[in-house]
C-alpha positions in Angstrom: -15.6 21.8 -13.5 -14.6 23.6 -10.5 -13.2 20.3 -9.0 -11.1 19.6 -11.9 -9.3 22.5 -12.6 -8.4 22.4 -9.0 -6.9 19.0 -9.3 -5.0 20.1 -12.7 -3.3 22.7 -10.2 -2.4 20.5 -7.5 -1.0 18.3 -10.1 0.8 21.3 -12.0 1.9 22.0 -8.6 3.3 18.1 -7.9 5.3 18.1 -11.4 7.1 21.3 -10.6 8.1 20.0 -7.6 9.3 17.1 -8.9 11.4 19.6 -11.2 12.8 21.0 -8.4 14.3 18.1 -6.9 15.5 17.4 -10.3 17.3 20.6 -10.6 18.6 20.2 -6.9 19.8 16.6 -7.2 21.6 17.7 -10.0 23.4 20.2 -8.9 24.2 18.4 -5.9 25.6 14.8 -7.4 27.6 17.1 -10.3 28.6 19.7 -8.8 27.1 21.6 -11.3 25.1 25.2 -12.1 22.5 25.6 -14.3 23.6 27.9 -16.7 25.8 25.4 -18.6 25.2 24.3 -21.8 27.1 20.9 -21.2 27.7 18.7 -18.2 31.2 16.6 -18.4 31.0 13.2 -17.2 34.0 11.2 -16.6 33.6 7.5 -17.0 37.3 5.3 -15.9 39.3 6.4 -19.2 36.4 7.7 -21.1 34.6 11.4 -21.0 31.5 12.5 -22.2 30.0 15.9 -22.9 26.3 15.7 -22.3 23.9 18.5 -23.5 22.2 19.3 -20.3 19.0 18.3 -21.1 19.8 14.5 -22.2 20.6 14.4 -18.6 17.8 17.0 -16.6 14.7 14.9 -19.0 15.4 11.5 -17.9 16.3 12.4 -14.2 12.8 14.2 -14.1 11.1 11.9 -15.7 12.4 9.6 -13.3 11.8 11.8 -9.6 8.5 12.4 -11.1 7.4 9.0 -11.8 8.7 7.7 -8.3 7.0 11.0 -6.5 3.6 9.9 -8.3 3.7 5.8 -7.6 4.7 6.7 -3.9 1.5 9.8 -4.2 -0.7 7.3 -5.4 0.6 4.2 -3.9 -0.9 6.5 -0.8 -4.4 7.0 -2.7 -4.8 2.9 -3.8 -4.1 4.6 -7.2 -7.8 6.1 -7.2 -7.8 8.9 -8.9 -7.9 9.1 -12.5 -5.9 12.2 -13.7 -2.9 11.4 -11.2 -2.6 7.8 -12.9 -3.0 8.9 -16.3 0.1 11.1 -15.8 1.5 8.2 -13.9 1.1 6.0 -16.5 1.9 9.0 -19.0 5.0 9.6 -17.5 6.2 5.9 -17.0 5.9 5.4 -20.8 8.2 8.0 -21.8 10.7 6.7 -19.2 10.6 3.4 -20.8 10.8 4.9 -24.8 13.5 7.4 -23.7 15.6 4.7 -21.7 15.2 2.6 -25.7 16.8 5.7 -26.9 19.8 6.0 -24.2 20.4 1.7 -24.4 20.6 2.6 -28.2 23.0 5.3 -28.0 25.7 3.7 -25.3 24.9 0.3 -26.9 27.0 1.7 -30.4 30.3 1.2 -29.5 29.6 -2.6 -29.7 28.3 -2.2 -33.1 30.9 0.3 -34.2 28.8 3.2 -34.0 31.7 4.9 -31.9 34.8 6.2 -32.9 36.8 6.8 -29.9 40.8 8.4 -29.7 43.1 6.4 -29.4 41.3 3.8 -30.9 40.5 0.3 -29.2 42.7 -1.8 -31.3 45.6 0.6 -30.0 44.9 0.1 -26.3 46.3 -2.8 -24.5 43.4 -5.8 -23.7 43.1 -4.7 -20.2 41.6 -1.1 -21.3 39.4 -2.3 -23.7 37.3 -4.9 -21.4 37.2 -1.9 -19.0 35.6 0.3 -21.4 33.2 -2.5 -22.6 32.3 -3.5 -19.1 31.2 0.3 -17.9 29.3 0.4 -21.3 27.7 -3.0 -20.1 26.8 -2.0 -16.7 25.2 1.3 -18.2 23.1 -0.7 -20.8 22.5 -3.5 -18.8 21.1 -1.2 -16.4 19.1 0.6 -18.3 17.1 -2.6 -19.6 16.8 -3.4 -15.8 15.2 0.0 -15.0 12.6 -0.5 -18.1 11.9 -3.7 -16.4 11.0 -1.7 -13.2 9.2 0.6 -14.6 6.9 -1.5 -16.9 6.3 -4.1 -13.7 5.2 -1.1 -11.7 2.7 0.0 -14.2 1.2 -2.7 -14.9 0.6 -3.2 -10.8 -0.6 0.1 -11.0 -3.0 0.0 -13.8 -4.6 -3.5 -12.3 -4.9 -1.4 -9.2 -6.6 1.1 -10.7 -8.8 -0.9 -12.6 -9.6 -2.9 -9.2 -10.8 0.1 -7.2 -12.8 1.6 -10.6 -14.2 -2.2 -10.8 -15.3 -2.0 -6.5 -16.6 1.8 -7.2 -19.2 0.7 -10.2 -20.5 -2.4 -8.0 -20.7 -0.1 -4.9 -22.8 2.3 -6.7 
């Protein structure tokens, strides 16, 4: 009992830090401070206001599942707490990257209404808004890729070294 609480607290202590870099990255890449309610991105011709946490969930998510494969990549992905949070946390990333290719995939199904609108702009402005929301959905498929390759390596790993401790024992 002893053993496991203490691991719940080293792994308490892992995700916070892993918040931390979150926090810091943010601020440092968008020049931003936390108190905000909103961060402003400007895409080319096109802006968005973000709520701060559709941008500080994903991002964590995201430090915290690379912090854990490269933790456990360390390990041989032995211990079982560690890779169910792993495996926890890489399955959110994947469901909440559906939910972000769904939202910037609507302006090509007319989800978006967007000032002026595309049938005023010249051709040139409207392939350059299409292609930035291409790259960002493409993208994000390509990360869910990533993520679902790695664990899968990381569950057969794990299964592999539970599999060699059962014969050794």
């Amino acid at each position: 009992m002893k053993k496991l609480s203490r691991q719940i607290l080293i792994e308490a202590q892992w995700l916070i830090l892993s918040l931390g870099l979150t926090i810091l990255l943010t601020m440092f890449l968008l020049d931003w401070t936390f108190p905000p309610e909103t961060i402003d991105i400007h895409l080319h011709e096109t802006m968005f206001v973000i709520s701060r946490w559709y941008i500080l969930t994903p991002l964590f998510l995201l430090i915290a599942f690379i912090v854990y494969v490269i933790k456990e990549s360390r390990k041989s992905f032995r211990q079982a707490l560690p890779n169910c949070l792993l495996i926890t946390i890489g399955l959110a990333l994947v469901i909440l990257f559906s939910f972000l290719f769904q939202t910037f995939s609507q302006p090509f199904i007319g989800g978006w209404t967007s000032y002026p609108p595309l049938s005023a702009l010249d051709q040139e402005s409207q392939m350059s808004q299409n292609a930035v929301t291409k790259i960002i959905t493409n993208s994000l498929i390509v990360i869910q890729i990533i993520i679902i390759f790695i664990l899968l390596v990381v569950t057969y790993r794990w299964g592999k070294t539970g599999e060699k401790l059962s014969r050794n024992h």
